[in-house]
MARBA-5384 format. One record per residue: residue number from 1; x, y, z of N, C-alpha, C, O in turn; residue in three letters. Coordinates in Angstrom, 3 decimals. Layout:
<sites>
{NUM; {X; Y; Z}; {X; Y; Z}; {X; Y; Z}; {X; Y; Z}; 'ALA'} ...
</sites>
This chain:
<sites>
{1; {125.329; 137.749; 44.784}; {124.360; 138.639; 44.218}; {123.314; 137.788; 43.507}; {123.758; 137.008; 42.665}; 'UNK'} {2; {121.958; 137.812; 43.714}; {120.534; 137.159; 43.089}; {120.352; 137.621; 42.264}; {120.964; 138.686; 42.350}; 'UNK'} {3; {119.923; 137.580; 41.477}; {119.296; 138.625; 40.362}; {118.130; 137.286; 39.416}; {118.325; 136.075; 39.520}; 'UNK'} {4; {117.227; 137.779; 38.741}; {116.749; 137.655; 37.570}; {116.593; 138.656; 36.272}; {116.471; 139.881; 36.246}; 'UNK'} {5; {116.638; 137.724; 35.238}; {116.902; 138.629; 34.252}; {115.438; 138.153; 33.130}; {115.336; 137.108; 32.487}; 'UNK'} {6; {114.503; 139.239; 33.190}; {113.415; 139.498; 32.397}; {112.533; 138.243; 32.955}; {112.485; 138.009; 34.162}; 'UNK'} {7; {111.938; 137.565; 32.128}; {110.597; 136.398; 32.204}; {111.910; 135.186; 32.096}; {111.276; 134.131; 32.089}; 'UNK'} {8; {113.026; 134.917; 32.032}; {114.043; 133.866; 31.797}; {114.305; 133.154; 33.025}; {114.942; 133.577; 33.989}; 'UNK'} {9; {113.804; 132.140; 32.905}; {114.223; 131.192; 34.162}; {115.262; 130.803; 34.677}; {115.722; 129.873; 34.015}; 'UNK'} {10; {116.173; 131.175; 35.969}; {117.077; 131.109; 36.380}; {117.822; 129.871; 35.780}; {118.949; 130.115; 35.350}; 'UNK'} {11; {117.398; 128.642; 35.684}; {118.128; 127.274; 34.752}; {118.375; 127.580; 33.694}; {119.426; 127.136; 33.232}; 'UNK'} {12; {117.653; 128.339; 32.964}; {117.918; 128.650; 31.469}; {119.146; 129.543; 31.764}; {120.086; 129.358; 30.991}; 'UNK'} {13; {119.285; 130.261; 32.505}; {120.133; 131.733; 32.446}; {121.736; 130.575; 32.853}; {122.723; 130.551; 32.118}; 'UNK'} {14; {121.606; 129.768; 34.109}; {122.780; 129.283; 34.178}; {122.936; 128.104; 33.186}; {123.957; 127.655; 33.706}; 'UNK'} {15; {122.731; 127.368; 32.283}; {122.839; 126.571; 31.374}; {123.689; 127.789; 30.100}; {124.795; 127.546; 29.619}; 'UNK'} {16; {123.121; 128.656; 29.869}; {123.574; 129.700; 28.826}; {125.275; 130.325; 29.536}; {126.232; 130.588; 28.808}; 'UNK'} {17; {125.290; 130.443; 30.991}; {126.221; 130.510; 31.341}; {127.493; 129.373; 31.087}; {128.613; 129.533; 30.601}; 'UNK'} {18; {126.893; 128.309; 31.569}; {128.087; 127.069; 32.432}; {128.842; 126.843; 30.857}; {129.949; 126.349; 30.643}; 'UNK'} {19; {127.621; 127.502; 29.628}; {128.716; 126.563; 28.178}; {129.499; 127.895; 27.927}; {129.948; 127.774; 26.787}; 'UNK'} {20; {129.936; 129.281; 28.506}; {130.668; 130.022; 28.291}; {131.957; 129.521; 29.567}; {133.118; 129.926; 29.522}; 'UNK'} {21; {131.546; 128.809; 30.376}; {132.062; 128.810; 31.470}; {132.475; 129.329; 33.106}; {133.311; 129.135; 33.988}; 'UNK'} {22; {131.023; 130.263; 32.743}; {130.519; 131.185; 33.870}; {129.930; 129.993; 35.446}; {129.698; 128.812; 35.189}; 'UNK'} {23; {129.856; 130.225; 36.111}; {128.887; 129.513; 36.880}; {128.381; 130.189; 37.938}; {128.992; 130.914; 38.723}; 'UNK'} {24; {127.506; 129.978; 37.922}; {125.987; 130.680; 39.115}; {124.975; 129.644; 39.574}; {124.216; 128.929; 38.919}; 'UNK'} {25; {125.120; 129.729; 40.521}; {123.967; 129.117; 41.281}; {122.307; 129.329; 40.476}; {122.173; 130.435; 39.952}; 'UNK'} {26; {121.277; 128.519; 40.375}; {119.919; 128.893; 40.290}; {119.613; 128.040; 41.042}; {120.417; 127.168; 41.370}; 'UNK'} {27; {117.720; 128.116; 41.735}; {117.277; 128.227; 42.874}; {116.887; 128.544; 43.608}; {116.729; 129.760; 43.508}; 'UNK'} {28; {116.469; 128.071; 44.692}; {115.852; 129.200; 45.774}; {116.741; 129.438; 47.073}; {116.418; 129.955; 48.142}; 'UNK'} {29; {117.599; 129.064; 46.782}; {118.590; 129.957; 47.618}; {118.440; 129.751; 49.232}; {119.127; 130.493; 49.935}; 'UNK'} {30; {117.595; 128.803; 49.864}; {117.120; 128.888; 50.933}; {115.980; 130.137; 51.297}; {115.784; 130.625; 52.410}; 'UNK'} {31; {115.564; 130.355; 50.516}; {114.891; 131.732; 50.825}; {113.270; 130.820; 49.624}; {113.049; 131.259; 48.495}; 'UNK'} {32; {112.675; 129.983; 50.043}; {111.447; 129.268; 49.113}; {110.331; 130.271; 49.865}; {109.742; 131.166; 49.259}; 'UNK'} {33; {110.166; 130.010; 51.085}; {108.824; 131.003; 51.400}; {109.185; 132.401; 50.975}; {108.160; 133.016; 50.684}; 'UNK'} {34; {110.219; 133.084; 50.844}; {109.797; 134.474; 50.538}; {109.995; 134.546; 49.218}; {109.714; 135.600; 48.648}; 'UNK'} {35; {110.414; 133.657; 48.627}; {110.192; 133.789; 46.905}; {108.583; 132.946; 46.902}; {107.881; 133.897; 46.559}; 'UNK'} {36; {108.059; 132.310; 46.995}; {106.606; 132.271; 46.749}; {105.988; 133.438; 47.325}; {104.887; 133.642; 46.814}; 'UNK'} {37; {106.379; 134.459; 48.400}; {105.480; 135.236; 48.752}; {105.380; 136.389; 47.647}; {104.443; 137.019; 47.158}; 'UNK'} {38; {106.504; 136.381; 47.506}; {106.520; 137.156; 45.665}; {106.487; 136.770; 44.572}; {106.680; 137.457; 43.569}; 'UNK'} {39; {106.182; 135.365; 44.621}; {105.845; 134.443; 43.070}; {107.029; 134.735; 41.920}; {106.949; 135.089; 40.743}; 'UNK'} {40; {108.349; 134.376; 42.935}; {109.473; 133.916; 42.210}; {109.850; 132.641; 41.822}; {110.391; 132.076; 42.773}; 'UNK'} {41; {109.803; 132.040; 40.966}; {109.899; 130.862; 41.103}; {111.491; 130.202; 40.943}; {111.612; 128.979; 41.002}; 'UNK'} {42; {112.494; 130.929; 40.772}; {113.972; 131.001; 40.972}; {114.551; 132.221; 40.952}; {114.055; 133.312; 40.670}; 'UNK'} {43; {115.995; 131.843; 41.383}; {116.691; 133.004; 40.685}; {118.144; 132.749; 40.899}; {118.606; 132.046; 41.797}; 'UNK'} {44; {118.780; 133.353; 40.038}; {120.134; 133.186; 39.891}; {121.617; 133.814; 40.980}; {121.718; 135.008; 41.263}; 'UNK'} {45; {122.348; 133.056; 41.324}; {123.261; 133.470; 41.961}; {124.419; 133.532; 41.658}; {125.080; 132.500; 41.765}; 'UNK'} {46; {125.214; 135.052; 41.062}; {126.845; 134.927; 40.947}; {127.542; 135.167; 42.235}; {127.383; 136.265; 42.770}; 'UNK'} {47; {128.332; 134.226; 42.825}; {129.840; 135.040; 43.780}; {130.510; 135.586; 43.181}; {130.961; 135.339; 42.062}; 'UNK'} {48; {130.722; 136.702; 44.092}; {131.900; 137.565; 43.672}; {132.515; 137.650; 44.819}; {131.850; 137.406; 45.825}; 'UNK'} {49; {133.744; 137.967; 44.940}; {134.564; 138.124; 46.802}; {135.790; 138.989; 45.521}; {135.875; 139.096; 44.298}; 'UNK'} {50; {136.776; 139.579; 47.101}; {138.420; 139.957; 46.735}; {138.988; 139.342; 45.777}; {139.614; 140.164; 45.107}; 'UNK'} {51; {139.123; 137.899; 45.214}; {139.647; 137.563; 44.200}; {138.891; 137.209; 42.869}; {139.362; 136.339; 42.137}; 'UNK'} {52; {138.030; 137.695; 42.623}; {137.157; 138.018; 41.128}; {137.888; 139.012; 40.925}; {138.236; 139.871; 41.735}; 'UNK'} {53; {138.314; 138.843; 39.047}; {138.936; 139.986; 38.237}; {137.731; 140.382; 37.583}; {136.688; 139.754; 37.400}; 'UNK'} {54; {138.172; 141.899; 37.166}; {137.089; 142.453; 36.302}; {137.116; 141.820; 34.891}; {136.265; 142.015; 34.023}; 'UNK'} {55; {137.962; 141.214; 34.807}; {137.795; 139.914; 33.345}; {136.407; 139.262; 33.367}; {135.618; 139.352; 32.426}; 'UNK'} {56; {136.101; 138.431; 34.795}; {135.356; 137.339; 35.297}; {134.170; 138.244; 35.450}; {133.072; 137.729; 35.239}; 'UNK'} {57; {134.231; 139.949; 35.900}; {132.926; 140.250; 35.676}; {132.834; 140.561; 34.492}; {131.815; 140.026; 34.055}; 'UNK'} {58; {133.451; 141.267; 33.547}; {132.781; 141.368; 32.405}; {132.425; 140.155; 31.570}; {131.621; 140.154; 30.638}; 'UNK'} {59; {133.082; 139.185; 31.993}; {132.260; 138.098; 31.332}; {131.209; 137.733; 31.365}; {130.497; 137.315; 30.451}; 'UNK'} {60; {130.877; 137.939; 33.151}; {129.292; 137.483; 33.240}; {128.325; 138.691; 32.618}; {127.139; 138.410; 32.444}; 'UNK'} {61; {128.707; 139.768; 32.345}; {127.770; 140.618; 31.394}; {127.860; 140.129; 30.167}; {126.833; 139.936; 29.516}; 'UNK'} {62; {129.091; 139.855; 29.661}; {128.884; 139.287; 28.556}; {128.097; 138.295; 28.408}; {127.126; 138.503; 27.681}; 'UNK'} {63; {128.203; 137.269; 28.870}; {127.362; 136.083; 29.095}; {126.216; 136.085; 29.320}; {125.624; 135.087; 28.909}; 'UNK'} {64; {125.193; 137.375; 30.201}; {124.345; 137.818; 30.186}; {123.455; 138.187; 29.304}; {122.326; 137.777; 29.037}; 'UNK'} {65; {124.423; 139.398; 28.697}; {124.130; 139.379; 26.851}; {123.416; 138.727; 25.550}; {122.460; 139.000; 24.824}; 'UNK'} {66; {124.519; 137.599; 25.664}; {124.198; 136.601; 25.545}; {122.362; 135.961; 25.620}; {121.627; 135.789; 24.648}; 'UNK'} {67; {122.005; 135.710; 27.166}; {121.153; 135.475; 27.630}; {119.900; 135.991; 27.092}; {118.932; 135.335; 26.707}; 'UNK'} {68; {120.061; 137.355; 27.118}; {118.814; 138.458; 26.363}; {118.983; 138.327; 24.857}; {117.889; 138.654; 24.396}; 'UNK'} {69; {119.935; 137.962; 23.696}; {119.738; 137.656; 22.935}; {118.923; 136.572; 22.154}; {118.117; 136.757; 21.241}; 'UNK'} {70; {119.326; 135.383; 22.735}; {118.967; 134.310; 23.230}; {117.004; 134.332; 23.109}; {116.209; 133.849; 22.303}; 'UNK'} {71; {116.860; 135.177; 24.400}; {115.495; 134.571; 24.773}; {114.712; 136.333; 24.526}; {113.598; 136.694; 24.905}; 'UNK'} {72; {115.405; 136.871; 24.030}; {114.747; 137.924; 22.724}; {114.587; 138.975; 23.940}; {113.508; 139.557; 23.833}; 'UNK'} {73; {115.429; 139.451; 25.212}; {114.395; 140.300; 25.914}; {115.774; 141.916; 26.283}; {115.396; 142.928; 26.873}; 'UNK'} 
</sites>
């Protein structure tokens, strides 16, 4: 799942992650021409599959949280 969260740059968002111990991809994902065609300049990637607990997702909301506190949004 990609996502961005507000004006926060995907590096910032996974750096705020990796020290909770979350990890997500940021980047362009292989996808650079269609994020310039929309003037993305990253974005963040969590896996999830069959063996993610809902622990591991509520963390990354938590951690998210986090994120918008952080960078005020």
């Amino acid at each position: 799942m990609s996502f961005n969260l507000a004006d926060v740059h995907a590096h910032d968002v996974g750096t705020i992650l990796d020290r909770r111990g979350i990890a997500v991809r940021a980047g362009h994902h292989c996808a650079q021409p269609l994020m310039a065609r929309y003037d993305v300049p990253s974005m963040a990637r969590a896996s999830v599959y069959l063996y993610t607990t809902h622990e591991e997702i509520d963390a990354l909301g938590e951690g998210l949280g986090e994120v918008r506190r952080v960078f005020r949004v």
